[in-house]
C-alpha positions as a Markdown table, in Angstrom:
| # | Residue | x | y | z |
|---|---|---|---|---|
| 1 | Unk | 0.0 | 0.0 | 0.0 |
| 2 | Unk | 1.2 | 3.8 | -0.6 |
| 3 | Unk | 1.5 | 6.3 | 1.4 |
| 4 | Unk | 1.2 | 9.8 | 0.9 |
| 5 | Unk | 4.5 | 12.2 | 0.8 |
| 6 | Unk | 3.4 | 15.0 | 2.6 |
| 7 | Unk | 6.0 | 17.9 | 3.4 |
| 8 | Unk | 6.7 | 19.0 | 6.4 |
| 9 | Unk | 5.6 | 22.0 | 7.8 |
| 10 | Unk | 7.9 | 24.8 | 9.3 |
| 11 | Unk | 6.6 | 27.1 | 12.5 |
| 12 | Unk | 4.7 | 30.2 | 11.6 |
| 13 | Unk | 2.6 | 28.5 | 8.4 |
| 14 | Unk | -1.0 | 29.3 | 8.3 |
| 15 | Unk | -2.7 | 26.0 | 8.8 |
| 16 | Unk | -6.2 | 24.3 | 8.4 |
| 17 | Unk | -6.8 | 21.5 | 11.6 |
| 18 | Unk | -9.0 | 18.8 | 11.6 |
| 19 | Unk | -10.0 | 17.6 | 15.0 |
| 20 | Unk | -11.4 | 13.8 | 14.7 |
| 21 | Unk | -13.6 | 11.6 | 17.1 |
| 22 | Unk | -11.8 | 8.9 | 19.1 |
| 23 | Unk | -12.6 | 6.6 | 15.6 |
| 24 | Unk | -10.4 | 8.7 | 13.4 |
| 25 | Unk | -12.8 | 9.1 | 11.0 |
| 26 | Unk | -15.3 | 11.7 | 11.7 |
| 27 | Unk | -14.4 | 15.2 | 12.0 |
| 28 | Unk | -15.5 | 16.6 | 15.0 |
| 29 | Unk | -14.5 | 20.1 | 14.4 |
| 30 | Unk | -12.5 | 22.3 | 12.4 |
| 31 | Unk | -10.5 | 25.6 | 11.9 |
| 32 | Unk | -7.5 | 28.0 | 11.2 |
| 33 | Unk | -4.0 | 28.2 | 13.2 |
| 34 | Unk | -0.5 | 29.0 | 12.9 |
| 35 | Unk | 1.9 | 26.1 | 13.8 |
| 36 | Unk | 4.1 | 27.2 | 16.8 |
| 37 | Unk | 6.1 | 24.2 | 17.3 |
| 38 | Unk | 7.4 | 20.9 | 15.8 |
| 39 | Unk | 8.1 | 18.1 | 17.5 |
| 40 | Unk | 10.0 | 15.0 | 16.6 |
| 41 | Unk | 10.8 | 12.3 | 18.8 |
| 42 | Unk | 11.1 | 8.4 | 19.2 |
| 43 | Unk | 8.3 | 6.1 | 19.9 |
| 44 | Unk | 10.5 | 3.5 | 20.9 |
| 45 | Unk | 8.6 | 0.8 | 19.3 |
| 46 | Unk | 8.5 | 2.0 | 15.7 |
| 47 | Unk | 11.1 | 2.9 | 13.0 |
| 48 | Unk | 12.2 | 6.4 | 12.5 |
| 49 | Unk | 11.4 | 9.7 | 14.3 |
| 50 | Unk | 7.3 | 10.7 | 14.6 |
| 51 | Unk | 6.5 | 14.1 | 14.1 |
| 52 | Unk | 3.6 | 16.4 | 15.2 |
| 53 | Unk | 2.7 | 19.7 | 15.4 |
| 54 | Unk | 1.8 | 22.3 | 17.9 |
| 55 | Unk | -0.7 | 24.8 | 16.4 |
| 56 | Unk | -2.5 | 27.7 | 18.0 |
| 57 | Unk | -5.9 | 27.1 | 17.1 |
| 58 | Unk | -7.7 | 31.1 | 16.4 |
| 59 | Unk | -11.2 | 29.9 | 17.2 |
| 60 | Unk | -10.4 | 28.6 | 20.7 |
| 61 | Unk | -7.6 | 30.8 | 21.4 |
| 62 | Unk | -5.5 | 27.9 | 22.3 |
| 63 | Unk | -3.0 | 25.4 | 21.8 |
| 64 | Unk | -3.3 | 21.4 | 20.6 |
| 65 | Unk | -1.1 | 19.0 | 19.0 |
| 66 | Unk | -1.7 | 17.9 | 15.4 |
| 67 | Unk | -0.1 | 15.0 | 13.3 |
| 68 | Unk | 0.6 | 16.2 | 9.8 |
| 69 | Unk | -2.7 | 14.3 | 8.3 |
| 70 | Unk | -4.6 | 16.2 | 10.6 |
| 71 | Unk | -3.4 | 19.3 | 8.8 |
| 72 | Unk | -3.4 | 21.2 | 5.4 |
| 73 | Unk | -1.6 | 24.2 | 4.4 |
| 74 | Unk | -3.5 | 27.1 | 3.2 |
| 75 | Unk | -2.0 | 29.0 | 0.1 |
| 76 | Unk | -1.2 | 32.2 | 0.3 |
| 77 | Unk | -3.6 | 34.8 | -1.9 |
């Protein structure tokens, strides 16, 4: 099975979240941020370095961690 190449974002990019229900599948809500962090670290039981992101989320005026599927990049206008 593929997977998708998605690049990795750099702090300060204007971001769309996707929050999801404990399933993973339904989106349980939505909205615009600005990533503020990255964070890559081991998992100890997997290959490689796992990266998520820390985005200040506008419409709740705070902060929450994001893997990268969970986000999309908004082009600049």
């Amino acid at each position: 099975m593929a997977e998708r190449a998605l690049e990795e974002l750099q702090i300060g990019e204007l971001v769309q979240w996707y929050e999801s229900y404990a399933e993973g599948f339904m989106t349980k809500d939505a909205g615009y941020g600005i990533v503020v962090a990255v964070n890559k670290y081991e998992l100890g039981f997997t290959q490689g370095k796992h990266t998520n992101y820390t985005v200040y989320r506008n419409k709740h005026s705070d902060t929450m961690r994001f893997t990268r599927e969970e986000l999309e990049i908004l082009n600049e206008q």
